[in-house]
C-alpha positions as CSV (number, residue, x, y, z in Angstrom):
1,X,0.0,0.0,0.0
2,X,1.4,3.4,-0.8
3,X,2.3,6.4,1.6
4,X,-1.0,8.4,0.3
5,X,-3.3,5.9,0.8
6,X,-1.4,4.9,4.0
7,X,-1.8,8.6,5.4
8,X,-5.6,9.1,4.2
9,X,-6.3,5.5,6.0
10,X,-5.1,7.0,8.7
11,X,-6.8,10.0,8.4
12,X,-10.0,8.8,7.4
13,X,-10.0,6.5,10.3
14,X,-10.8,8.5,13.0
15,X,-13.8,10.1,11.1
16,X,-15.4,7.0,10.2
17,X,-15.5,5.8,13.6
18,X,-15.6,8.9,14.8
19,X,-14.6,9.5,18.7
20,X,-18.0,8.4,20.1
21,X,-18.7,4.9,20.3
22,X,-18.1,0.9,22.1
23,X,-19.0,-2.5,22.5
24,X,-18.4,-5.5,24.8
25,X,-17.0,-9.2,24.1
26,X,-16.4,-12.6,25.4
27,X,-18.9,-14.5,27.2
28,X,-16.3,-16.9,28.6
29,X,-13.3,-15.6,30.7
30,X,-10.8,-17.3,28.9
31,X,-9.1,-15.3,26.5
32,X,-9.6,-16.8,22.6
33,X,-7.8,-16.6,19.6
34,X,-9.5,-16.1,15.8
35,X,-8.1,-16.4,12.3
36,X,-10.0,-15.0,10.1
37,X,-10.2,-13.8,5.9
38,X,-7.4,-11.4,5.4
39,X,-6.3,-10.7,8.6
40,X,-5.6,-11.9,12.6
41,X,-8.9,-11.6,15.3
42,X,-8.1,-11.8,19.1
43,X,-10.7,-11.2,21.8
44,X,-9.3,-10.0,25.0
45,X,-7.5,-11.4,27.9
46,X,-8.8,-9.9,31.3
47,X,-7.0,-7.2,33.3
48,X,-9.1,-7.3,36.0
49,X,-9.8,-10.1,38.6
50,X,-12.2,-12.2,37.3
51,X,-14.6,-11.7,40.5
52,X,-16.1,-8.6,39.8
53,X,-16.2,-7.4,43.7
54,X,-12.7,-7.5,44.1
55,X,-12.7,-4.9,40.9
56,X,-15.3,-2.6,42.4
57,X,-12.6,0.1,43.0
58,X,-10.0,-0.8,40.8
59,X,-9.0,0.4,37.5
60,X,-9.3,-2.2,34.6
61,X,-10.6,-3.4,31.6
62,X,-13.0,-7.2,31.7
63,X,-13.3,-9.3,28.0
64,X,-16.5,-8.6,26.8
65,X,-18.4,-10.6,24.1
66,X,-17.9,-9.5,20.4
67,X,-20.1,-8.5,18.1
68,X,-21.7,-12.1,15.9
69,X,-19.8,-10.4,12.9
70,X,-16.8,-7.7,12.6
71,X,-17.9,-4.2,11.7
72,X,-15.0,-2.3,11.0
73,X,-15.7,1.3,10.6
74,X,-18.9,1.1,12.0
75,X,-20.3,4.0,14.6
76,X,-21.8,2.8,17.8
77,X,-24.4,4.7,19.4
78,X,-26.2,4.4,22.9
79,X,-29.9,4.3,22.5
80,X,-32.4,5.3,25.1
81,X,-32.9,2.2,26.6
82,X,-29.0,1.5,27.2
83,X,-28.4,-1.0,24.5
84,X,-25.6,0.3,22.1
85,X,-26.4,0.1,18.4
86,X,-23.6,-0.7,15.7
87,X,-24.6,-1.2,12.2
88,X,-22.6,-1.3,8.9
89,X,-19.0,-1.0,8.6
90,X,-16.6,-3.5,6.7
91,X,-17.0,-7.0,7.2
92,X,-13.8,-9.7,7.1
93,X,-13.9,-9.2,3.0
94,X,-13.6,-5.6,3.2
95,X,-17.3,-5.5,1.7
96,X,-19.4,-2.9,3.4
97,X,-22.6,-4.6,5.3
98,X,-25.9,-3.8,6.1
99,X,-26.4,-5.9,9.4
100,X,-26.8,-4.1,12.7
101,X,-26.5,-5.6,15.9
102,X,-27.4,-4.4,19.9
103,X,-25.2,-5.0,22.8
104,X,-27.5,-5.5,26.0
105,X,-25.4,-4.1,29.0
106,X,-27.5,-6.5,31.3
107,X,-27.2,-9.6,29.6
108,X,-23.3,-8.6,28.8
109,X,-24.0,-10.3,24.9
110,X,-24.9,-8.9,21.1
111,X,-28.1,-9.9,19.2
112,X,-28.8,-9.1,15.6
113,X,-31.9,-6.8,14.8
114,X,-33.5,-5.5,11.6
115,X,-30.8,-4.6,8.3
116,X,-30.3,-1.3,6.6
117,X,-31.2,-1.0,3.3
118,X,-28.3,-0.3,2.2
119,X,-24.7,-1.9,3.4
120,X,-22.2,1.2,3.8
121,X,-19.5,1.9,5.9
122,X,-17.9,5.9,6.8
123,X,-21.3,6.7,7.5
124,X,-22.3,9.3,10.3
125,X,-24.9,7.7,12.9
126,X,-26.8,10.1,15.2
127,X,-29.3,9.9,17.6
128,X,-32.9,12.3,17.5
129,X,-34.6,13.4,20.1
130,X,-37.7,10.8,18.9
131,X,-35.4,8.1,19.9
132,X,-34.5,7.3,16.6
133,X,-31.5,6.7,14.3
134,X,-30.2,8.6,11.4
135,X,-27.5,6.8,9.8
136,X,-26.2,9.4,7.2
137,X,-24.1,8.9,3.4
138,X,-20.9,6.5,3.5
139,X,-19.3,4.0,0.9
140,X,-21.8,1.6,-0.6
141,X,-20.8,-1.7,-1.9
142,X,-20.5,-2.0,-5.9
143,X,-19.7,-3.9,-9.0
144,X,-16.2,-6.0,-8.0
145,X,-16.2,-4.8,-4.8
146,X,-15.4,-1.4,-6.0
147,X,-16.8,1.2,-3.6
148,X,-19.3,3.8,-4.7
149,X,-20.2,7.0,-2.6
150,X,-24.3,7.5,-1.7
151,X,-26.3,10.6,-0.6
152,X,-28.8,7.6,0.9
153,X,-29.7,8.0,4.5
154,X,-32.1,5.8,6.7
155,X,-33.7,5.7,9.9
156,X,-33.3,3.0,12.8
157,X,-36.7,2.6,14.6
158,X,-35.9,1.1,18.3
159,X,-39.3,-0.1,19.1
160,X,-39.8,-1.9,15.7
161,X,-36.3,-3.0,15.1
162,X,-37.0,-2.0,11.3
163,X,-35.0,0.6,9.0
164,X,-36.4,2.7,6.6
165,X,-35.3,5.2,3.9
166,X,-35.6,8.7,4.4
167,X,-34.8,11.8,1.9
168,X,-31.4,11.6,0.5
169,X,-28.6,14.5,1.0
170,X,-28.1,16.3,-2.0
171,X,-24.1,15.6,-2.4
172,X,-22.4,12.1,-2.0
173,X,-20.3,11.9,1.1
174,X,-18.5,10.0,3.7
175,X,-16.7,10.9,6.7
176,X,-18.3,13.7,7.2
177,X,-19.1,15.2,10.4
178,X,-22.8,15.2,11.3
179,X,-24.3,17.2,14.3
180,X,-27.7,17.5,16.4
181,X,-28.4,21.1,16.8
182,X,-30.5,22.4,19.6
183,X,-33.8,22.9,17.2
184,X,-33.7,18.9,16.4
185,X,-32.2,19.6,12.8
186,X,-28.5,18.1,12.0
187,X,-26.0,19.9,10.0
188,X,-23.4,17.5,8.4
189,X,-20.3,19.4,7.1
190,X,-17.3,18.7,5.2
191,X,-16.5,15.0,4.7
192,X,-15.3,13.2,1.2
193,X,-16.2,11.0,-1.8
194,X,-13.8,11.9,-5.1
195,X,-12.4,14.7,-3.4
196,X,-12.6,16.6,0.2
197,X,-15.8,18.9,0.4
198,X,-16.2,22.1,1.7
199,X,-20.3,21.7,1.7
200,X,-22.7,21.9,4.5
201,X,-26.5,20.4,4.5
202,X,-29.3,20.6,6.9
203,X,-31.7,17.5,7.9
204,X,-35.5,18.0,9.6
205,X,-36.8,15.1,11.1
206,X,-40.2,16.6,11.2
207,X,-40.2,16.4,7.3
208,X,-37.5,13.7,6.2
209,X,-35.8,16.5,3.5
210,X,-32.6,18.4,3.5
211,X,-31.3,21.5,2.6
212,X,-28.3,22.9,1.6
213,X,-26.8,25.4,4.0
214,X,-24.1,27.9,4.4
215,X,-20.6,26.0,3.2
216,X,-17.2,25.7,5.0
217,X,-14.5,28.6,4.5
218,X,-12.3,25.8,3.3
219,X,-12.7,21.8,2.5
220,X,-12.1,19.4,5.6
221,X,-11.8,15.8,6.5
222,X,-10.5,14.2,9.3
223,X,-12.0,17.3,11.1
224,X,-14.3,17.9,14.2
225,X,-17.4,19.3,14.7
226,X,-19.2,20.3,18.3
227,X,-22.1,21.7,19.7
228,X,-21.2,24.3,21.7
229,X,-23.8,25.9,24.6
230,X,-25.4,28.7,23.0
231,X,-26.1,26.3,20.1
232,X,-23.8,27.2,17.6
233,X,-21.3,24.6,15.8
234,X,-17.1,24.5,16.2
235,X,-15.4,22.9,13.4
236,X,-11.7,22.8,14.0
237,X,-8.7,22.0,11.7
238,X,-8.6,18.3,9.5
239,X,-7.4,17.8,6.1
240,X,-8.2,19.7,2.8
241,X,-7.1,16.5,0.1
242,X,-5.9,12.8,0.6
243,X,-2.3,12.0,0.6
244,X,-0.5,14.9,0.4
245,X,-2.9,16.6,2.6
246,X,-2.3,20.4,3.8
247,X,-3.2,20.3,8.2
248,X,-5.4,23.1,9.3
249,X,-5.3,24.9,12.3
250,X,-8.6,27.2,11.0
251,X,-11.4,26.8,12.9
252,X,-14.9,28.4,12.3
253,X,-18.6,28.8,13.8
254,X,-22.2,27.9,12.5
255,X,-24.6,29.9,13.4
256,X,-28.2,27.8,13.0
257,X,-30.4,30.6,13.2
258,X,-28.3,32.5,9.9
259,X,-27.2,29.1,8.5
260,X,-23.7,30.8,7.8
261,X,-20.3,30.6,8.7
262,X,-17.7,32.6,10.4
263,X,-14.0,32.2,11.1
264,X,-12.3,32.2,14.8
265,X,-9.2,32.4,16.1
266,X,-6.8,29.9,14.9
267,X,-6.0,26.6,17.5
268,X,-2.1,26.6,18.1
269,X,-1.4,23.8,16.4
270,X,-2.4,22.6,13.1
271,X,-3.8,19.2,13.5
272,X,-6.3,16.6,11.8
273,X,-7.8,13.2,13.0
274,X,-7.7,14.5,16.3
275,X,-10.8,14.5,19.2
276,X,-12.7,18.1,20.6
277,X,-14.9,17.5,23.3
278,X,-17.0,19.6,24.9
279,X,-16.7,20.0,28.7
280,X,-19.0,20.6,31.7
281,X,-17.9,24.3,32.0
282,X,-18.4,25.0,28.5
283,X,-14.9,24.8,27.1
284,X,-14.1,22.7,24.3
285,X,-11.0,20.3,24.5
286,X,-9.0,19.3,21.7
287,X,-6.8,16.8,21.6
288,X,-3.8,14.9,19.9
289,X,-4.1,14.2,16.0
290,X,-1.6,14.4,13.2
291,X,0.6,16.9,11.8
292,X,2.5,18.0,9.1
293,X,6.3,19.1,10.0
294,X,8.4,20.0,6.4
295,X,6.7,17.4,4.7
296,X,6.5,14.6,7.3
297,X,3.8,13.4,9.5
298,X,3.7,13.1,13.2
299,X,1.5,12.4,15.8
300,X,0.7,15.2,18.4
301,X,0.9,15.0,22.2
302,X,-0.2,18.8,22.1
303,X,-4.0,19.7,23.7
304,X,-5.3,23.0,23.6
305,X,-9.0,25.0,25.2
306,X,-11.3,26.6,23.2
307,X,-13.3,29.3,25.6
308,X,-16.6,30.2,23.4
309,X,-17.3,33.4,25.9
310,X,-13.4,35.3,24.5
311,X,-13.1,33.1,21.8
312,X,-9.8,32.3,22.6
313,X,-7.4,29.3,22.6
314,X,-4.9,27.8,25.4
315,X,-2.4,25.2,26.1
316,X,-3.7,22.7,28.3
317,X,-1.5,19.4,29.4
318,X,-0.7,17.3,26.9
319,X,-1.0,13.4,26.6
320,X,1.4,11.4,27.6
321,X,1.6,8.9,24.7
322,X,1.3,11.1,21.2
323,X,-1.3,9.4,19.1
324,X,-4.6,9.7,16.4
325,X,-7.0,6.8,15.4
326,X,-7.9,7.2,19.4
327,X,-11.6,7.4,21.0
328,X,-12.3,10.2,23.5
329,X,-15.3,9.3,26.3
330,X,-16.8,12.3,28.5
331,X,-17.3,10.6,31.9
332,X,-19.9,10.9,34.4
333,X,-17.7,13.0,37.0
334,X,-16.6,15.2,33.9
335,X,-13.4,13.9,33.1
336,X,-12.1,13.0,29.4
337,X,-11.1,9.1,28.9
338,X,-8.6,8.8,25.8
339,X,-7.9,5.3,24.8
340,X,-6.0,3.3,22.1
341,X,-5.0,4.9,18.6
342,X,-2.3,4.9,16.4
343,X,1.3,6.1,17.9
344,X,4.9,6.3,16.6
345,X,4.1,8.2,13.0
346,X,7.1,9.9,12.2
347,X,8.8,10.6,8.9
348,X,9.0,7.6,7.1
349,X,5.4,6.8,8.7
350,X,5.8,3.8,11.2
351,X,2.7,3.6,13.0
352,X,1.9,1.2,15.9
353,X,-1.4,0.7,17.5
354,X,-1.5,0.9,21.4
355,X,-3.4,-0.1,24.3
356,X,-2.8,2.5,27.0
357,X,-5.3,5.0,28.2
358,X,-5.0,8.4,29.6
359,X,-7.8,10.5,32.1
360,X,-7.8,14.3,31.7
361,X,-9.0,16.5,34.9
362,X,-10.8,19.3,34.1
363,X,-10.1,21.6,37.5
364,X,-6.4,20.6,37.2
365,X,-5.9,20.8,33.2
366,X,-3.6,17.7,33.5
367,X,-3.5,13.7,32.5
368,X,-3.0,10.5,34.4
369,X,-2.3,7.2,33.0
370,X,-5.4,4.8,33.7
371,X,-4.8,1.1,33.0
372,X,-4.5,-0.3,29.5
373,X,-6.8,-2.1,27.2
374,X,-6.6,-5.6,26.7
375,X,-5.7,-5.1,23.5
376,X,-3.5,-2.9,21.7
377,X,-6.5,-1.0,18.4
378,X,-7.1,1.8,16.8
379,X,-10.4,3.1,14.8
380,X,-12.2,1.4,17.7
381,X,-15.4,2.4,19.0
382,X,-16.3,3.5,22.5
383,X,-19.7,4.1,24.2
384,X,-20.2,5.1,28.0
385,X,-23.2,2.9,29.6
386,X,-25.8,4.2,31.6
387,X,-23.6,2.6,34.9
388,X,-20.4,4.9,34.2
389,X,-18.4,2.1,32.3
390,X,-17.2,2.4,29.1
391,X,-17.8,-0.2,26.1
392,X,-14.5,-1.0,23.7
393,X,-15.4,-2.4,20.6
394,X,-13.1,-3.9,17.4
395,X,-10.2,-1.4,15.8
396,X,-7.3,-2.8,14.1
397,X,-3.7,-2.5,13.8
398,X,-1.3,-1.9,11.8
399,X,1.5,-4.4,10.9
400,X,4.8,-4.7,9.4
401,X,4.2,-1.0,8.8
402,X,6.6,0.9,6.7
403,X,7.2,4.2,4.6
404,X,5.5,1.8,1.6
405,X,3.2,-0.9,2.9
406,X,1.6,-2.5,5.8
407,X,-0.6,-5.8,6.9
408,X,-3.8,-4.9,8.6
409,X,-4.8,-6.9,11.4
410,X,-8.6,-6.2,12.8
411,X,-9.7,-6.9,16.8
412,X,-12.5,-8.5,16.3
413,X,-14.3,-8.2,20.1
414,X,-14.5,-6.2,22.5
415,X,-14.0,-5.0,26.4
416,X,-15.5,-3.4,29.1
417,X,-13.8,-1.1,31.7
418,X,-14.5,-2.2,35.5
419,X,-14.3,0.4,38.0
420,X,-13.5,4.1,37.5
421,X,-11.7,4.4,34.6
């Protein structure tokens, strides 16, 4: 595999599992080995005791049971009644699938329920405020397993278990951002299909139909989007092509009730395929990523504050272990869980996935190692259930990785943190 494609993997990555999601494996406590079609499955090993009570205040991560099939670049989404939703994604063939499965926090196991459609994979999944689903754009499955992009979107129903269509975008994308505004509507901006789009388009659930909206300043991937209090939108940094991609550090605001655009102050660093979350006091963290520095690519350690009420960015303590490909969970007590992602990217573009996880503290503005995952995976999923722990689910990693090629090996299952993480 080439350096371009290599880099806009790795890009692309983070955006099509997008920093929001998890899922639980292993119904035995034995760890397990897979082989499976074009690539290595393990489900985890347990870090924890194996009786729960001794683990009530410790730090750890407990095998979970996998998902009945792999869905890599899926999105997982908590749903109302605590089970976590995961549909599409790539299966062990690299085809996209339309199967969707729920994890069941109480039973600790995955059942199938109803199909999209439409198989796809580096779609965006969102939940609306009628308890349903909106799985938006992605790559569709075509002739020779060639992918083709889609402006198709459909709707999860949770009480039937059924998809349906619903109005299609108006330009084909994928790995895209796609946010629920306070009015109910979601803006999805940015994203790819032939090239990286600079396009912005607005969906009503109260009449299935979108419109197109205010566009970007500039085109981004591998960029974030997030609703900020007074219910406008921050989209910060990402990439403006594949490959030989330039890394922004622009960042602008949508304002819903003008459906435009305006720019902000500048983050500190440039950075793409990094996380911005934000916080109980209103701030917006941003974290990690990739950079560019005279033509080669590193990982960041670098975090930085965005204060909506002065507009302004500031350092903040950086992680310990530089990295992208990562998922970032906002806890119950308000602290930031990082885990996972891709490390060691430098110049010649050696990449390693890891398993170590890092807390952030908001009243301190610092970062303390928490205990690592079972498993070494990046362009996981990660979901916080409705009892404070957080749900791990699939990834992969890179192997044998160098300036010109790499194998890909996918974790297929999942974990479950015990304890505070």
């Amino acid at each position: 595999m080439n350096k371009p494609f290599w880099i806009a993997h790795c890009l692309t990555a983070l955006v099509v599992v997008a920093p929001s999601s998890v899922a639980d494996g292993f119904d035995n406590l034995a760890g397990r080995y897979d082989q499976g079609y074009e690539g290595e499955a393990r489900n985890h090993f347990i870090l924890c005791a194996a009786d729960r009570d001794k683990c009530a205040d410790a730090e750890g991560w407990l095998a979970a049971v996998g998902p009945n099939v792999l869905h890599q670049g899926a999105e997982a989404i908590l749903l109302p009644d605590g089970k976590v939703l995961v549909a599409g994604g790539f299966g062990w063939s690299y085809y996209p699938l339309a199967s969707a499965e729920l994890y069941d926090p109480e039973a600790g196991g995955w059942s199938f329920t109803g199909s999209m459609n439409v198989g796809r994979v580096g779609a965006t999944t969102t939940l609306l405020p009628d308890a349903k689903v909106l799985v938006v754009g992605g790559l569709i499955p075509d002739i020779d397993f060639i992918y083709d992009g889609t402006r198709s979107v459909e709707l999860y129903d949770p009480a039937t278990e059924r998809w349906s269509m619903t109005g299609s975008m108006h330009i084909v994308r994928a790995s895209n951002t796609a946010t629920l505004l306070q009015n109910g509507k979601v803006l999805v901006a940015g994203g790819s299909y032939n090239d990286v789009l600079d396009s912005a388009e607005l969906y009503d659930p109260a009449t299935g139909v979108w419109s197109l909206t205010g566009s970007l300043s500039e085109r981004r991937t591998a960029h974030t989007a997030t609703l900020l209090s007074d219910g406008k939108v921050l989209v910060a940094g990402g990439a403006d092509r594949f490959g030989d991609a330039n890394i922004s550090s622009t960042v602008e605001v949508y304002d819903p009730s003008t459906g435009t655009w305006s720019r902000a102050n500048d983050m500190g660093t440039p950075r793409a395929g990094h996380t911005a979350m934000a916080l109980s006091n209103g701030k917006v963290l941003v974290v990690a990523g990739v950079n560019r520095s005279t033509g080669a690519w590193q990982t960041l350690r670098s975090a930085e504050l965005f204060d909506p009420t002065t507009g302004l960015w500031t350092p903040t303590g950086g992680v310990s272990e530089a990295r992208t490909g990562y998922t970032a969970t906002l806890l119950l007590d308000g602290s930031v869980l990082i885990a996972g992602g891709l490390a060691g990217c430098d110049g010649v573009i050696v990449c390693h996935a890891v398993a170590s996880t890092e807390v952030y503290d908001i009243a301190s503005g610092t970062w303390r190692q928490s205990a690592d995952l079972g498993y070494a995976r990046a362009g996981h999923t990660a979901t916080l259930l409705p009892d404070g722990t957080v749900l791990i689910e699939g990834g992969e990693q890179p192997v044998n990785a160098t300036a010109s090629s790499y194998e890909q090996r996918f974790v297929y299952g999942a974990e479950r943190s015990w304890g505070r993480p």
